[in-house]
DSSP file (Angstrom, degrees, kcal/mol; ACC not computed):
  #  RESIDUE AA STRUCTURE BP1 BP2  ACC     N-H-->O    O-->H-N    N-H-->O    O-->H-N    TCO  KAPPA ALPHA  PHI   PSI    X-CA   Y-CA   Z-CA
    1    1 A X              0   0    0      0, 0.0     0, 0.0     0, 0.0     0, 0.0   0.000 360.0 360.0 360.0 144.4   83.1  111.6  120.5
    2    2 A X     >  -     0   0    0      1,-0.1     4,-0.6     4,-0.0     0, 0.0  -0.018 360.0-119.4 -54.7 168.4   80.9  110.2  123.0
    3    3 A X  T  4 S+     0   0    0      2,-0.1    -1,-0.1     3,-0.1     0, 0.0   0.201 118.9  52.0 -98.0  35.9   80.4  106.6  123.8
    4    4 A X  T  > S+     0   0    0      3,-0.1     4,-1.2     2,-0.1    -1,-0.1   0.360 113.1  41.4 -54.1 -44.1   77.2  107.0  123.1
    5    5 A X  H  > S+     0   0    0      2,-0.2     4,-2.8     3,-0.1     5,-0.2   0.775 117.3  48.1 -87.5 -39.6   78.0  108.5  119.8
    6    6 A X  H  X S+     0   0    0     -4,-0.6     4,-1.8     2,-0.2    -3,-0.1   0.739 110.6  51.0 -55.6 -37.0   80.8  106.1  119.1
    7    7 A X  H  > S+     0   0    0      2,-0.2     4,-1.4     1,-0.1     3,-0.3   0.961 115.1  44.2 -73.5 -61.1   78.5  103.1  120.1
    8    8 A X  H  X S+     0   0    0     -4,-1.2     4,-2.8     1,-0.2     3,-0.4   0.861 110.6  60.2 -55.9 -33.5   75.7  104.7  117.5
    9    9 A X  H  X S+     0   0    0     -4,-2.8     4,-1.1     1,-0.2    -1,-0.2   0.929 105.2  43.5 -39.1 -70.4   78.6  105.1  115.2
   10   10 A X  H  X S+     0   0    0     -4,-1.8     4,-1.0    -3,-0.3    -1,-0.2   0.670 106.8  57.1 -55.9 -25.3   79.5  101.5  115.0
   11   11 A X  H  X S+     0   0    0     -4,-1.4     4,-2.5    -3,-0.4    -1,-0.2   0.897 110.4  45.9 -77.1 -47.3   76.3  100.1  114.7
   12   12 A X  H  X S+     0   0    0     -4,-2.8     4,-1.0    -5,-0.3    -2,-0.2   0.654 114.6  44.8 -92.4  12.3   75.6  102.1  111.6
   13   13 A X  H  X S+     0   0    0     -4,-1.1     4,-4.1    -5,-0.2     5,-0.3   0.856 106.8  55.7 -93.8 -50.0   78.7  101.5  110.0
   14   14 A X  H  X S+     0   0    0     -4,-1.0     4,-1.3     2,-0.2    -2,-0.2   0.703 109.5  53.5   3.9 -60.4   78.5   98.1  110.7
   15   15 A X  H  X S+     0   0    0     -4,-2.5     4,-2.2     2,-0.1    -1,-0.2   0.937 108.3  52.0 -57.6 -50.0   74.7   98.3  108.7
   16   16 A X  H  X S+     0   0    0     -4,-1.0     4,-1.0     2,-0.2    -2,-0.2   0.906  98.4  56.4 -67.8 -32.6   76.3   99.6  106.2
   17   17 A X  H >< S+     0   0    0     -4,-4.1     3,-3.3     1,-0.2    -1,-0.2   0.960 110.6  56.9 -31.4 -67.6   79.0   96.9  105.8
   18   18 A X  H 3< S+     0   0    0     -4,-1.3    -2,-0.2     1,-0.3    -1,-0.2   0.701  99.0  53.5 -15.6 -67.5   76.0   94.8  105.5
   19   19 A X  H 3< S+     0   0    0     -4,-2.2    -1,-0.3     2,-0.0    -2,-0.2   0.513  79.3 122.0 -33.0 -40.7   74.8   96.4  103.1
   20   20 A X    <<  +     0   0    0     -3,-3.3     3,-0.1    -4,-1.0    -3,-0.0  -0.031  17.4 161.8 -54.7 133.1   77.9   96.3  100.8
   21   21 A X        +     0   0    0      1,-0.1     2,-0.5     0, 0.0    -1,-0.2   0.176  56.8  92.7-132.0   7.6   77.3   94.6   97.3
   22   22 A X     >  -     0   0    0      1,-0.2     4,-1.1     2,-0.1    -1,-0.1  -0.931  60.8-163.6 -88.8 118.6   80.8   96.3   95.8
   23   23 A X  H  > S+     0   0    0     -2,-0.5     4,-3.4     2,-0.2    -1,-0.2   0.825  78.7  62.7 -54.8 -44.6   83.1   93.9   96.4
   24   24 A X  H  > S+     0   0    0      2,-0.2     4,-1.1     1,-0.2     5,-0.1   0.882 104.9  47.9 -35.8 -48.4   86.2   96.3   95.9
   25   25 A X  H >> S+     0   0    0      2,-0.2     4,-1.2     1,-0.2     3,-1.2   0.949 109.3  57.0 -61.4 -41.0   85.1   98.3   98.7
   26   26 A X  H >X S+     0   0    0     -4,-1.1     3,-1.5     1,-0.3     4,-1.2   0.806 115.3  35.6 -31.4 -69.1   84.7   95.0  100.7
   27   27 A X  H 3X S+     0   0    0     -4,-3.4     4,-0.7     1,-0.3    -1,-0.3   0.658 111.5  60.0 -72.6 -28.6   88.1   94.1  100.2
   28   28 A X  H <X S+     0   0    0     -3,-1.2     4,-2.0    -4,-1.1    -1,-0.3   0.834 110.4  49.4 -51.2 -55.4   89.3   97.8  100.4
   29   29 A X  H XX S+     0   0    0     -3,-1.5     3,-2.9    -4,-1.2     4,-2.0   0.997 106.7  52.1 -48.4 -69.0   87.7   97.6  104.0
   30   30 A X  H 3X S+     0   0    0     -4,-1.2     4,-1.8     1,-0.3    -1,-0.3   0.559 101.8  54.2 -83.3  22.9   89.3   94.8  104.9
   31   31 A X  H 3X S+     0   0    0     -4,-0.7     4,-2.7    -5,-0.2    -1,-0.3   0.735 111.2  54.1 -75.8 -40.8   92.9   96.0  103.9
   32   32 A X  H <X S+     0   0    0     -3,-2.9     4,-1.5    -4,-2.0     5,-0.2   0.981 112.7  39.0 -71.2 -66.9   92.0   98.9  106.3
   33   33 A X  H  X S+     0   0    0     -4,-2.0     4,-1.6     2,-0.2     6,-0.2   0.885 119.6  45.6 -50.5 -51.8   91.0   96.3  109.4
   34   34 A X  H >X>S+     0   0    0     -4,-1.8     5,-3.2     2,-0.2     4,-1.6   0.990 116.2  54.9 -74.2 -42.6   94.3   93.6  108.5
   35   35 A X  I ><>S+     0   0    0     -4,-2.7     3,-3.5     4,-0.2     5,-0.5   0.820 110.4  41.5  -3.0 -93.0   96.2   97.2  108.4
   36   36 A X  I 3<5S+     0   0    0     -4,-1.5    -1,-0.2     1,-0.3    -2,-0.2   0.377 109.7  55.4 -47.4 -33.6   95.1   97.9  111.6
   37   37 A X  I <<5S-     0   0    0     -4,-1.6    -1,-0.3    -3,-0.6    -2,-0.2   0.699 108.8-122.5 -37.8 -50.1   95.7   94.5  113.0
   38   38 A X  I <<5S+     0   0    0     -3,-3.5    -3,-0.2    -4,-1.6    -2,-0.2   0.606  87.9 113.6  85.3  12.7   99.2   94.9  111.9
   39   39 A X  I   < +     0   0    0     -5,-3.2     2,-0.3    -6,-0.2    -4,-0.2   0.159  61.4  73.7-109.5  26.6   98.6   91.8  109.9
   40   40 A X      < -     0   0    0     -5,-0.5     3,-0.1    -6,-0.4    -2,-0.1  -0.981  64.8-147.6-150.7 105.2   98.9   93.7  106.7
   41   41 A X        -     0   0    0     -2,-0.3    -1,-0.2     1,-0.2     2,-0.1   0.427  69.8 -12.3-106.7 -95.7  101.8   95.2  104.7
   42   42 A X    >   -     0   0    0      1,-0.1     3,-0.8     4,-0.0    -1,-0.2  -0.347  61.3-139.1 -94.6 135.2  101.7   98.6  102.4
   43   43 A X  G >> S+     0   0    0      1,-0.2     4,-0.8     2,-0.1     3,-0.8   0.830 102.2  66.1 -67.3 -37.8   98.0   99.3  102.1
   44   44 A X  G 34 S+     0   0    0      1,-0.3    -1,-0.2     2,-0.2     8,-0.1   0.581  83.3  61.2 -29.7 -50.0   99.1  100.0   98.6
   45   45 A X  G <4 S+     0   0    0     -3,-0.8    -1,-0.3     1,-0.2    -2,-0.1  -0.272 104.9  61.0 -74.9  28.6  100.2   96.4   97.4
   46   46 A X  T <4 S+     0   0    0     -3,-0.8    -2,-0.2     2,-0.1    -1,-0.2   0.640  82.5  94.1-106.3 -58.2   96.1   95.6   98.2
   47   47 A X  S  < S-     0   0    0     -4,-0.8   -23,-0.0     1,-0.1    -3,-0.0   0.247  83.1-116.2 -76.4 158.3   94.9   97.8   95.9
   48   48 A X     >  -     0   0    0      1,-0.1     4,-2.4   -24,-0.1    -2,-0.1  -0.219  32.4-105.3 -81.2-177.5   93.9   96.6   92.2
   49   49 A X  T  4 S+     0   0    0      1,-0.2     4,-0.2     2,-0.2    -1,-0.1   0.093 122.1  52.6 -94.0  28.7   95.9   97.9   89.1
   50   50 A X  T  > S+     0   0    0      3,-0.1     4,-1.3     2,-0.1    -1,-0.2   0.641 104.6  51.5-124.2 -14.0   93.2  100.0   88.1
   51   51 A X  H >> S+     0   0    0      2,-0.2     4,-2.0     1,-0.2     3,-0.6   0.900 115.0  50.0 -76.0 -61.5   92.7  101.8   91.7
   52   52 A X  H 3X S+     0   0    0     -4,-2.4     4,-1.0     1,-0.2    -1,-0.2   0.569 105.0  49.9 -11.2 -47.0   96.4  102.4   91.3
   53   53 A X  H 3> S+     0   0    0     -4,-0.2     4,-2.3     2,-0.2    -1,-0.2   0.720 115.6  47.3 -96.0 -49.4   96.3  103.8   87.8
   54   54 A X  H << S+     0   0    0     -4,-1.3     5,-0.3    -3,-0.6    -2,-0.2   0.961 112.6  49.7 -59.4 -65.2   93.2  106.3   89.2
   55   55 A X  H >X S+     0   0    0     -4,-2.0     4,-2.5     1,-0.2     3,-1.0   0.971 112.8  42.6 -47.8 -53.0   95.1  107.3   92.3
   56   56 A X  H >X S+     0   0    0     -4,-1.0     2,-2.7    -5,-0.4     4,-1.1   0.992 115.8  53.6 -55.5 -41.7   98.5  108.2   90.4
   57   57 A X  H 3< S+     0   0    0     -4,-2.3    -1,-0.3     1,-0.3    -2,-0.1  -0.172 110.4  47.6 -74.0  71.2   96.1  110.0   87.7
   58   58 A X  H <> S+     0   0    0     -2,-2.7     4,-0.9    -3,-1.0    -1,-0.3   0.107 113.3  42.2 176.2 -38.7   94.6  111.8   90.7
   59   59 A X  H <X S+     0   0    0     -4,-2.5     4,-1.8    -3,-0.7     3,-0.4   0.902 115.5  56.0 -80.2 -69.8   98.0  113.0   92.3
   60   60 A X  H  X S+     0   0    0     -4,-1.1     4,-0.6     1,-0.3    -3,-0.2   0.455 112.7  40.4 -42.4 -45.2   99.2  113.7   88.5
   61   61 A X  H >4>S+     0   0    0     -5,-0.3     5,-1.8     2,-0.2     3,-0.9   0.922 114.1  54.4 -90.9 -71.7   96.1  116.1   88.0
   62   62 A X  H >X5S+     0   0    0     -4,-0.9     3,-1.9    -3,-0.4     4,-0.6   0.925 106.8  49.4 -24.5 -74.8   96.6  117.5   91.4
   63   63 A X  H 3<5S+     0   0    0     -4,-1.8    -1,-0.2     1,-0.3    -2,-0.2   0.661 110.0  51.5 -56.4 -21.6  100.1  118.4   90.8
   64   64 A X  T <<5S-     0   0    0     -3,-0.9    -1,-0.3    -4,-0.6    -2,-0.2  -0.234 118.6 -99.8-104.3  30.2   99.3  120.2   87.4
   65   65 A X  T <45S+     0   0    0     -3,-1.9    -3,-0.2     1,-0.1    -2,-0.1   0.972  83.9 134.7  65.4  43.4   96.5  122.5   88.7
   66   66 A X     << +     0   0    0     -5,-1.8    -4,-0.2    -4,-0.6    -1,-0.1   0.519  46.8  90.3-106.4   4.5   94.1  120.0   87.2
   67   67 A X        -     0   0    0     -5,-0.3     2,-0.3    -6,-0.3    -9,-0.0  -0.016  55.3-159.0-105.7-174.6   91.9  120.2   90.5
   68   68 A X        -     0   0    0     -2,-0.1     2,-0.1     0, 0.0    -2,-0.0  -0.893  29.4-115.3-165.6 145.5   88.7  122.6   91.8
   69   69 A X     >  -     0   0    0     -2,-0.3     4,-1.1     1,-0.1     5,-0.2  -0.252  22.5-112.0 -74.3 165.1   87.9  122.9   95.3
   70   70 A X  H >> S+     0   0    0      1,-0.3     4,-2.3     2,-0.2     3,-0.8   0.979 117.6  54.2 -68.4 -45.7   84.7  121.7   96.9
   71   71 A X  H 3> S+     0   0    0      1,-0.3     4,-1.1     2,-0.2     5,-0.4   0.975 112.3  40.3 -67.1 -38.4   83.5  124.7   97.5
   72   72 A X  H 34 S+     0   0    0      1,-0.2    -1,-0.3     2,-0.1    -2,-0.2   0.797 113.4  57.7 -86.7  -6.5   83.9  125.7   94.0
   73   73 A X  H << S+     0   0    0     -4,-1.1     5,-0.2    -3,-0.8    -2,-0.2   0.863 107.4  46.0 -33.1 -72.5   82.6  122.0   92.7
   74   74 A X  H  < S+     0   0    0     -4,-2.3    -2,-0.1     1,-0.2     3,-0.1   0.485 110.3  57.9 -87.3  -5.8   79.1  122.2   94.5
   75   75 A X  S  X S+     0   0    0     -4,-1.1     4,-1.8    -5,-0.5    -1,-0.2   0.697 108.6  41.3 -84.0 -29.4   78.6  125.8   93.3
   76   76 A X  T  4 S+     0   0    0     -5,-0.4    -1,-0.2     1,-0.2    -2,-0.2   0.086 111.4  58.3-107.8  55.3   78.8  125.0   89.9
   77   77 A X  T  > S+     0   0    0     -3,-0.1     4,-1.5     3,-0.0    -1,-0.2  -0.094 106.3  51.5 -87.8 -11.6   76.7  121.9   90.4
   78   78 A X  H  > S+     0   0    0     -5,-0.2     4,-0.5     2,-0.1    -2,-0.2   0.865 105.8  49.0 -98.2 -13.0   74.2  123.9   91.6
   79   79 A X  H  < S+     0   0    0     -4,-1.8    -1,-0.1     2,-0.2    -3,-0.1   0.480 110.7  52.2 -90.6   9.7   74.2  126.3   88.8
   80   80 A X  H >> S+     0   0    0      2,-0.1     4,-4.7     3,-0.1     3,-3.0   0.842 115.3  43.6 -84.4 -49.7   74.0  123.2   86.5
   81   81 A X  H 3< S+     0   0    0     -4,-1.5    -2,-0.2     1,-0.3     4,-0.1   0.674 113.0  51.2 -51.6 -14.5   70.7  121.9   88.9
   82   82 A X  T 3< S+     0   0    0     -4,-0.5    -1,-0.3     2,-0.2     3,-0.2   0.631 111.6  44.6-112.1 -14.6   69.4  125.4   88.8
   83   83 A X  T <4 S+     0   0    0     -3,-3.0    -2,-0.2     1,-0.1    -3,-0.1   0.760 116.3  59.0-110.8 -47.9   69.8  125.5   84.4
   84   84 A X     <        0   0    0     -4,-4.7    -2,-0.2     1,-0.2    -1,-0.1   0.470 360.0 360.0 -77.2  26.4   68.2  121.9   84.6
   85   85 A X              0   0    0     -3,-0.2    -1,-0.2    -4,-0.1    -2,-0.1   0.563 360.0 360.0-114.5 360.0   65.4  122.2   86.0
């Protein structure tokens, strides 16, 4: 990446921060930034017990073929768009 592209990069994440009214993500951000700091320990012990509960069901589903691929996701959401329309 440029710095040119890197500079534009930061500015619009940076809007978007701004932007933020989910407070989970907020705080989800800043777990990434005190991470990154090194002021932070297991990104894990940030997260609430209900992101927790989603991730494990989310490996658990994963591990038992419970998953679809993108590619095969945004095909059959276009043949849902394509039946509603």
């Amino acid at each position: 990446m440029s710095t040119s592209e890197l500079n534009t990069t930061k500015k619009e994440l940076v809007n978007w921060i701004e932007s933020l009214k989910d407070d989970t993500l907020v705080g989800l951000l800043n777990s990434v930034k005190l991470s990154s700091e090194g002021k932070s320990g297991d990104w894990w012990d940030e997260l609430t017990e209900s992101d927790r509960v989603n991730i494990l069901a989310g490996i658990r589903d994963f591990e038992q073929g419970g998953t679809m691929s993108s590619k095969d996701f945004w095909n059959g959401l276009g043949q849902w768009i394509i039946l509603f329309r």
